[in-house]
TIDO-977389 format. One record per residue (C-alpha): residue number from 1; residue in three letters; x, y, z. Coordinates in nm, 4 decimals. Example, Ala and Ser with C-alpha at 12.3 -4.5 7.8 and 13.67 -1.06 7.14 Angstrom:
2
1 / ALA / 1.2300 / -0.4500 / 0.7800 $
2 / SER / 1.3670 / -0.1060 / 0.7140 $
This chain:
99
1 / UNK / 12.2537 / 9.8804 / 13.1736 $
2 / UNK / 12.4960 / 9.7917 / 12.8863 $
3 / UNK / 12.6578 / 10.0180 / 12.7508 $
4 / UNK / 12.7769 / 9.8816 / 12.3994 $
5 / UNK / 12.7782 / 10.2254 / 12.1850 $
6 / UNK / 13.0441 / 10.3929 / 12.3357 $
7 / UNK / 13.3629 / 10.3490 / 12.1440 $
8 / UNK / 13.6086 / 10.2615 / 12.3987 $
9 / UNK / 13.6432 / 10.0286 / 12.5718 $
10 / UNK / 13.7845 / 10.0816 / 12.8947 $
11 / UNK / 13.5301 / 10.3453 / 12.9891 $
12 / UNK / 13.2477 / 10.0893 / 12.9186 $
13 / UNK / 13.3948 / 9.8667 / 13.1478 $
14 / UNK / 13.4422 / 10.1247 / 13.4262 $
15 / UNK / 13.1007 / 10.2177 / 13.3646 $
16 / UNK / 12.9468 / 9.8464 / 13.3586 $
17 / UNK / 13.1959 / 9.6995 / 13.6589 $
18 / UNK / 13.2030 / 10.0691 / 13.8429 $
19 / UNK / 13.5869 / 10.1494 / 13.9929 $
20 / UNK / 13.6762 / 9.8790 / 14.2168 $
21 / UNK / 13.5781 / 9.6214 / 13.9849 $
22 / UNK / 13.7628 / 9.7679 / 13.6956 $
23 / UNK / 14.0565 / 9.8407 / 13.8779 $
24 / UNK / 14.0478 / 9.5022 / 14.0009 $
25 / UNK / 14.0121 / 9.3358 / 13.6591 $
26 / UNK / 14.2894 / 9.5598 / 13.4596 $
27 / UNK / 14.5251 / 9.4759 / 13.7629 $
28 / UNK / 14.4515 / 9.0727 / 13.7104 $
29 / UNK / 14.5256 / 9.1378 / 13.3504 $
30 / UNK / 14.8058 / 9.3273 / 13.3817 $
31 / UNK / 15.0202 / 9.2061 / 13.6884 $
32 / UNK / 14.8733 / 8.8247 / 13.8132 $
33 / UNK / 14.8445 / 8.6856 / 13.4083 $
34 / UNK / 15.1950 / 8.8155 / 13.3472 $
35 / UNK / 15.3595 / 8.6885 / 13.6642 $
36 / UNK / 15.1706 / 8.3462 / 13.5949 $
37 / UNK / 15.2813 / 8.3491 / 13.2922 $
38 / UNK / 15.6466 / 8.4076 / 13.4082 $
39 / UNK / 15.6676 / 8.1776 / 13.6414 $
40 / UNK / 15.4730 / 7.8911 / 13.4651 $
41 / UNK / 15.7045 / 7.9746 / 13.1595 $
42 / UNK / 15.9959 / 8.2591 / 13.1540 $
43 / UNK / 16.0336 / 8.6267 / 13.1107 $
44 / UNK / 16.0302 / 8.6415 / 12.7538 $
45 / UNK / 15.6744 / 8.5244 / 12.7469 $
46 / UNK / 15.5025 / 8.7294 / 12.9810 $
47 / UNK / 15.6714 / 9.0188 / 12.7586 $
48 / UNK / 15.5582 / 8.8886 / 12.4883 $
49 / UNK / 15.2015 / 8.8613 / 12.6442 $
50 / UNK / 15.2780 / 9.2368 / 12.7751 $
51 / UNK / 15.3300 / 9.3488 / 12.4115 $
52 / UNK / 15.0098 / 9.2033 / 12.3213 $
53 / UNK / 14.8529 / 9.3169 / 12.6137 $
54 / UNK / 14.9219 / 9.7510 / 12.5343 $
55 / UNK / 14.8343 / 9.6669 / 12.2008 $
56 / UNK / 14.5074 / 9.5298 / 12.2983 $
57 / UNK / 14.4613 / 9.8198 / 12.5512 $
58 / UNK / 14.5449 / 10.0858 / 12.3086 $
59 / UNK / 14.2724 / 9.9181 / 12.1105 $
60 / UNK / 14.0565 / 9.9000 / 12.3591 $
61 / UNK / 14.0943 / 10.2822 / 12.3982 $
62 / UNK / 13.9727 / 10.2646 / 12.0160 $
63 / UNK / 13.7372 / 10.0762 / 11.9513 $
64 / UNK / 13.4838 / 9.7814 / 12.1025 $
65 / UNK / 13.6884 / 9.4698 / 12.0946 $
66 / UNK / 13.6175 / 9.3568 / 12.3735 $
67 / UNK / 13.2842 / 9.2782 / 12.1590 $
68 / UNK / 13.4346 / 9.0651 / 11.9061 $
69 / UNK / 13.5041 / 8.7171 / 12.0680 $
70 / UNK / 13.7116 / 8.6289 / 11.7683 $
71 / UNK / 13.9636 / 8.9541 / 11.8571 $
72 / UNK / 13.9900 / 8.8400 / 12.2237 $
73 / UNK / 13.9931 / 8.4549 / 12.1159 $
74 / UNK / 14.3072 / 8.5128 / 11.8699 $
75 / UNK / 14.4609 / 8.6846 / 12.1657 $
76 / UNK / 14.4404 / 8.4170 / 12.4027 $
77 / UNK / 14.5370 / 8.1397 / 12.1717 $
78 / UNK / 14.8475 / 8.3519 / 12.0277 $
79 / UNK / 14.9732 / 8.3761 / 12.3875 $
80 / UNK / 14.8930 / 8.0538 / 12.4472 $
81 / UNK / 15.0530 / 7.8966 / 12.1375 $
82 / UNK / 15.3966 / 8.1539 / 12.2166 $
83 / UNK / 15.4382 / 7.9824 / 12.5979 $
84 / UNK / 15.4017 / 7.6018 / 12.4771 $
85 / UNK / 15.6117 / 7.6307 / 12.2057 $
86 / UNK / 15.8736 / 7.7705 / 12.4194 $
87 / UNK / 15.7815 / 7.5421 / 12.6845 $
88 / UNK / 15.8572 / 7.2344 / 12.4520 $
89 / UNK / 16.1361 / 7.4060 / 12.3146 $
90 / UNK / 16.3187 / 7.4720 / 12.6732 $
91 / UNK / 16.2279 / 7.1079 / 12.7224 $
92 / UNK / 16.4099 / 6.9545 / 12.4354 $
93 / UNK / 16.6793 / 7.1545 / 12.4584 $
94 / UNK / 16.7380 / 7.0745 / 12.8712 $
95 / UNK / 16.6921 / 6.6922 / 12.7461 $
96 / UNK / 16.9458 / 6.7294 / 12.5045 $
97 / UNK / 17.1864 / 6.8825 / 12.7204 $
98 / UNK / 17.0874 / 6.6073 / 12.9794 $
99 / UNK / 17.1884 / 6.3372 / 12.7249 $
């Protein structure tokens, strides 16, 4: 059963995934993508990515976003955008230093 009317979020997806699944999925968001993201890149982005992260949740406790692709797509690419900038950044700067 979907359950696309209600107007938050995080109960829909407790009540489409059920508890173990839901817990499971707001843990990968929460603590594996932010220690991937720290150890792929540094601290500052997975804070960054944290930051958008309770904003999206608080959303989430809003509204449906998680039914607009072009919410969740803007997300992704703005954290992804944030860590390869700094990425090439830190990169320059350690051949520069190198030099």
């Amino acid at each position: 059963a979907v359950t696309s009317g209600f107007h938050n979020d995080i109960l829909r997806y407790y009540i489409d995934l059920g508890f173990v699944p839901c817990v499971l999925y707001f843990g990968y968001i929460i603590v594996v993508c932010m220690n991937k993201l720290s150890k792929l890149f540094s601290i500052e982005i997975a804070e960054g990515y944290i930051m958008f992260l309770i904003m999206t949740i608080i959303c989430w406790m809003t509204d449906n976003l998680s039914t607009y692709p072009n919410y969740l797509f803007v997300f992704n690419i703005l954290v992804l955008h944030i860590a390869y900038s700094e990425k090439i950044y830190l990169n320059k700067k350690l051949e520069k230093s190198i030099d």
